[in-house]
N, C-alpha and C positions, 0 to 999 in steps of 0.2 A: 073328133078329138081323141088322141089317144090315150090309151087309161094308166092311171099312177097305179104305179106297183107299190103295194102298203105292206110293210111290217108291223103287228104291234105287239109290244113286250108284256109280259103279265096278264097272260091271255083269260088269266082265271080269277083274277080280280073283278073286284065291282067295276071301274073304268072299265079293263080289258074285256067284259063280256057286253057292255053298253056300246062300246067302241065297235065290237064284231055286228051287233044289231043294226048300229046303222050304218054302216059301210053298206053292207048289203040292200041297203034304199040308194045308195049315193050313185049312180051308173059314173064319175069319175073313177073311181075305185075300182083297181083288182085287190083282193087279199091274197097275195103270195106267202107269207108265211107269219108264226106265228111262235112267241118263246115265254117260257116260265121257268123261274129259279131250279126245278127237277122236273125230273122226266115221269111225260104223261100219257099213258098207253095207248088211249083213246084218243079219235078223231074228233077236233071241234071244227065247223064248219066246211069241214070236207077235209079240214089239214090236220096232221098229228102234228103238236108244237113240240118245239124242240126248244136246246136252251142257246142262249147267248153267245153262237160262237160266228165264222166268218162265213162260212156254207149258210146261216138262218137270217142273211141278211145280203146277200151275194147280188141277188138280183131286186131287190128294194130300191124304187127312186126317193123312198120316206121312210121315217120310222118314227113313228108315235110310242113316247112313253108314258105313265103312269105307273111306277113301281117304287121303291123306296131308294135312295140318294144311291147305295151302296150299288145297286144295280143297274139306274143310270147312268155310273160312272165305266161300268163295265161296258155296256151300250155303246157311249159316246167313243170310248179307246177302239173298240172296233170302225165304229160308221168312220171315224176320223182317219183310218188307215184305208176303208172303202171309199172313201169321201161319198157319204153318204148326209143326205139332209136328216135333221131332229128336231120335231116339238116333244118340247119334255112341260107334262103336265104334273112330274113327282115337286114333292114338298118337302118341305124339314132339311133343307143344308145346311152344311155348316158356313162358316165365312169364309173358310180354306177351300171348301169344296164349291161356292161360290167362284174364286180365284179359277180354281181347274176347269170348268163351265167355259171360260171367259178364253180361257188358253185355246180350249177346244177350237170357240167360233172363230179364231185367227184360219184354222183350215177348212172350215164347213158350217154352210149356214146352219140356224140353232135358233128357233122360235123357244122362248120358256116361258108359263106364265103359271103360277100359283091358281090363275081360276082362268077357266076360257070363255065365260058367259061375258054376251055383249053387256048386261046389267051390270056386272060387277066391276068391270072396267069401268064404264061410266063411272061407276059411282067414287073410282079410285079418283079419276080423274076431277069429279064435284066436291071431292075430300081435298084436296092438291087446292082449288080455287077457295074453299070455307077455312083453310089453313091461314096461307096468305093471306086472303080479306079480314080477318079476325084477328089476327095478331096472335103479339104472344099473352096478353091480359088474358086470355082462353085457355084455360087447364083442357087436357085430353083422355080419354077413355075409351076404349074396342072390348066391345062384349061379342062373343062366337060362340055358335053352338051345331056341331055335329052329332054325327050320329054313334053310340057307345065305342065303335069298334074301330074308330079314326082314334089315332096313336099318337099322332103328331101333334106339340101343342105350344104356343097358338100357331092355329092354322096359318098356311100358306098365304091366303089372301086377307087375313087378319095382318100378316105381315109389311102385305102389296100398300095394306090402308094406313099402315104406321110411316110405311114410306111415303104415301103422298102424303102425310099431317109434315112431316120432315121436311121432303122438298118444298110444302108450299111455305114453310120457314127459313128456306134456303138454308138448314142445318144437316150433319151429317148421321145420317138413320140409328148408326150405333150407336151414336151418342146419345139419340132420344129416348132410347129402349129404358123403361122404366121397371116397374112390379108385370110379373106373369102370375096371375092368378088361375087356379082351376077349382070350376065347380063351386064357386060363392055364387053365393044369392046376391047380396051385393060388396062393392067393388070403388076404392075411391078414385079422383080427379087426381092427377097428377100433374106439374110442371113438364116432366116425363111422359111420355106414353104408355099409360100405367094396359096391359089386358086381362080379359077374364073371360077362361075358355070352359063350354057348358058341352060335356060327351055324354049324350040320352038317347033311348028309342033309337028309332030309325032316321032321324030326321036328315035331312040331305045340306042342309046348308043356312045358316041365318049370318049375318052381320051388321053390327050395328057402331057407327063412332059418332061419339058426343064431343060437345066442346060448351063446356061453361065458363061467364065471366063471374059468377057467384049471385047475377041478377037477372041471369037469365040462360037458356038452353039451346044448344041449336042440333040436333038429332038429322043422321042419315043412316038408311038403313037400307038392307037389300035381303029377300026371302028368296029362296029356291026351293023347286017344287017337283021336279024331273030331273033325273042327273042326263036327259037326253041332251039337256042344253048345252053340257059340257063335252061330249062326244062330238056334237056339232060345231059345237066349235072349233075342237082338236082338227077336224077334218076342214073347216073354213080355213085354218091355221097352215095347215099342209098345204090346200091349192095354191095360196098366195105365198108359200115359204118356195116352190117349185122355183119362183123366177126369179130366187134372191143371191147373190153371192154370198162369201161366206162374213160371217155377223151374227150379231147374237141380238135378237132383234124379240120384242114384244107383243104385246095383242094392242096397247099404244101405237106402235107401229103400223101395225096393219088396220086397226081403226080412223089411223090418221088425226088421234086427239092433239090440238094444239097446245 
């Protein structure tokens, strides 16, 4: 089988250095090259990264990112003129910057998922069925908690999980967006999808959505332990994005949840 040519962006990020670790276990994988927002002297994994231009992405069949919206969007304006494939692993869009995302995947496939662990999807997915099945008698609440130096708030797949309480209501996600809480201890039930985002320690990832009818609880919850899982995924994400046309497709997608 021949090897995918990988770009990944933010080569110096926690992603971006988890991502180099296991590439180099993956024998799918070449790493051709390698970019971060400035210029960095030294060689990481045989390659000196360069930034974001059309030469650092020239010969890439993929490009993984994990960087902040602003440089994703720089990303995609290039791969889209390369027509070049993207899983974007970055968080925190706006709803505009959502819109341009969408524009993109008209000329080139575009995996994006706020969290790439097979658990957390699941759980998106068991959130979507505890929606629907529960009605709306069921107030809603997402507590999260990263690690101090995660900026974005509420997380990305705090967000995933607000969408499946929405879809499984057949309502539209904005509309359900309730209180954004940071850093309470506690946090109320909302008609709304009220959150409450906790940035401590090192921790790598917790989420949890509730839904009470005031007589009773129903809690789902998912822990992460390894950000390795997320790297693995990016790259599970990449193999099966190779044979896709252009779309803007999910880890939904690619897990085939009904």
């Amino acid at each position: 089988m021949k090897k995918i040519n990988l770009s990944i962006t933010g080569c110096m990020g926690r992603m971006g250095q988890q991502l180099i670790k296991s590439v180099k276990n993956d024998n799918n994988f070449k790493l051709i090259s390698l970019t971060e927002s400035k210029k960095i002297s030294k060689k990481i994994a045989g390659l000196k990264p360069q930034t974001n231009t059309i030469a650092a992405f020239k010969k890439a069949n993929i490009i993984i990112d994990f960087t902040i919206p602003r440089c994703t969007l720089e990303v995609l304006k290039i791969a889209s003129r390369l027509k070049k494939r993207v899983v974007i692993g970055t968080t925190g869009f706006s709803k505009k910057e959502e819109n341009l995302i969408k524009n993109y995947s008209k000329k080139i496939p575009i995996l994006k998922a706020g969290n790439m662990s097979l658990g957390v999807n699941l759980l998106i997915h068991l959130t979507e069925i505890a929606s629907r099945s529960l009605g709306n008698k069921f107030l809603t609440k997402i507590y999260e908690v990263h690690h101090k130096n995660k900026k974005d708030f509420p997380s990305g797949t705090a967000l995933m999980l607000g969408k499946g309480i929405s879809d499984g209501k057949n309502k539209n996600f904005y509309s359900m967006i309730g209180k954004k809480y940071f850093n309470k201890k506690i946090f109320p039930y909302g008609k709304r999808i009220n959150f409450n985002s906790i940035r401590k320690g090192k921790i790598i990832g917790e989420h949890e959505v509730k839904f009470s009818s005031g007589k009773e609880i129903v809690t789902l919850n998912h822990e992460s332990f390894d950000r390795e899982l997320y790297s693995q995924g990016a790259l599970t994400a990449s193999k099966w994005l190779m044979s896709k046309k252009s779309g803007l497709y999910s880890m939904r997608d690619l897990l085939n949840f009904k």
